[in-house]
C-alpha positions in Angstrom: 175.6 35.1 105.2 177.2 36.8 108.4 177.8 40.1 106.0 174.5 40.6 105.0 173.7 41.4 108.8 170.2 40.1 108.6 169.0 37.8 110.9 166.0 35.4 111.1 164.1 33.8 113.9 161.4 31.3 113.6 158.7 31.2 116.2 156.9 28.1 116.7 154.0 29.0 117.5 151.3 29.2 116.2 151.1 26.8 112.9 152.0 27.1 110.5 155.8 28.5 110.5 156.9 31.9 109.9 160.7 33.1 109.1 161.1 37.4 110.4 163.8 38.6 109.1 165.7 41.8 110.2 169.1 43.7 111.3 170.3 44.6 114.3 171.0 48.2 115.0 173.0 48.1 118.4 173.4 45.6 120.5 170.7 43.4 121.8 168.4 45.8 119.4 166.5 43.8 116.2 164.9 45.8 113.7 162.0 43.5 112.2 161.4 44.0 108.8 160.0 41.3 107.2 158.2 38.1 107.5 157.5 35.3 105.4 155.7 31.8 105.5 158.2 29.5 106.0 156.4 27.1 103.6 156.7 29.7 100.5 160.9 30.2 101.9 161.3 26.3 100.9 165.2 25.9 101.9 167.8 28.5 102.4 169.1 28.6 98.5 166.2 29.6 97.5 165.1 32.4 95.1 162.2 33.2 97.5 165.0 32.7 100.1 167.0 35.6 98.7 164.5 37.7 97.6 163.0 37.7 101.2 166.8 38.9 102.7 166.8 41.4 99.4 163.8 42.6 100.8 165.4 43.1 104.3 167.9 45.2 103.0 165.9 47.4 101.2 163.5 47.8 103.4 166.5 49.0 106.3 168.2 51.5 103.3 164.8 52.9 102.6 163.8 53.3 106.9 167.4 54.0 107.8 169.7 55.3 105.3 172.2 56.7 105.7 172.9 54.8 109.0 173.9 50.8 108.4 172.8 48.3 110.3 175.4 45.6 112.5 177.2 43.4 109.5 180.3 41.5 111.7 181.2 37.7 111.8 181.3 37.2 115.6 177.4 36.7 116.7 178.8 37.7 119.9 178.8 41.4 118.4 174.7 41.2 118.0 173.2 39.5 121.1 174.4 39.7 124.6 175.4 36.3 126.8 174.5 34.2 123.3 174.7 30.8 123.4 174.5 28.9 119.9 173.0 25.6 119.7 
């Protein structure tokens, strides 16, 4: 969900698939935090699902705190020139 202000991106290369998860922190600026096998994510309900974006979180409040990463609904406020597919 857009107000949990963590992102994932999937590369596709190599096999097999991973999921990173993290939070932007200005603009155009990703924090990685996390990764996970994409197999082990299964689909996005999840427990492992969850758990992995729990992680995310706590990983940024225990790196970061007291400052909080980018949590807004417009995607436009995350990535520069964006273009959703």
């Amino acid at each position: 969900p857009a107000h949990d202000g963590v992102w994932t991106m999937k590369p596709s290369q190599p096999p097999p698939g991973i999921r990173i998860f993290g939070q932007f922190v200005n603009k155009d600026v990703l924090v990685v935090l996390d990764w996970r096998e994409r197999i082990v994510l299964e689909d996005y309900n999840s427990l492992a699902w969850k758990s992995a974006i729990r992680s995310c979180k706590q990983r940024w409040a225990t790196l970061f705190n007291p400052y909080t990463s980018i949590q807004e609904d417009d995607s436009h406020a995350y990535i520069s020139n964006i273009f959703l597919v």
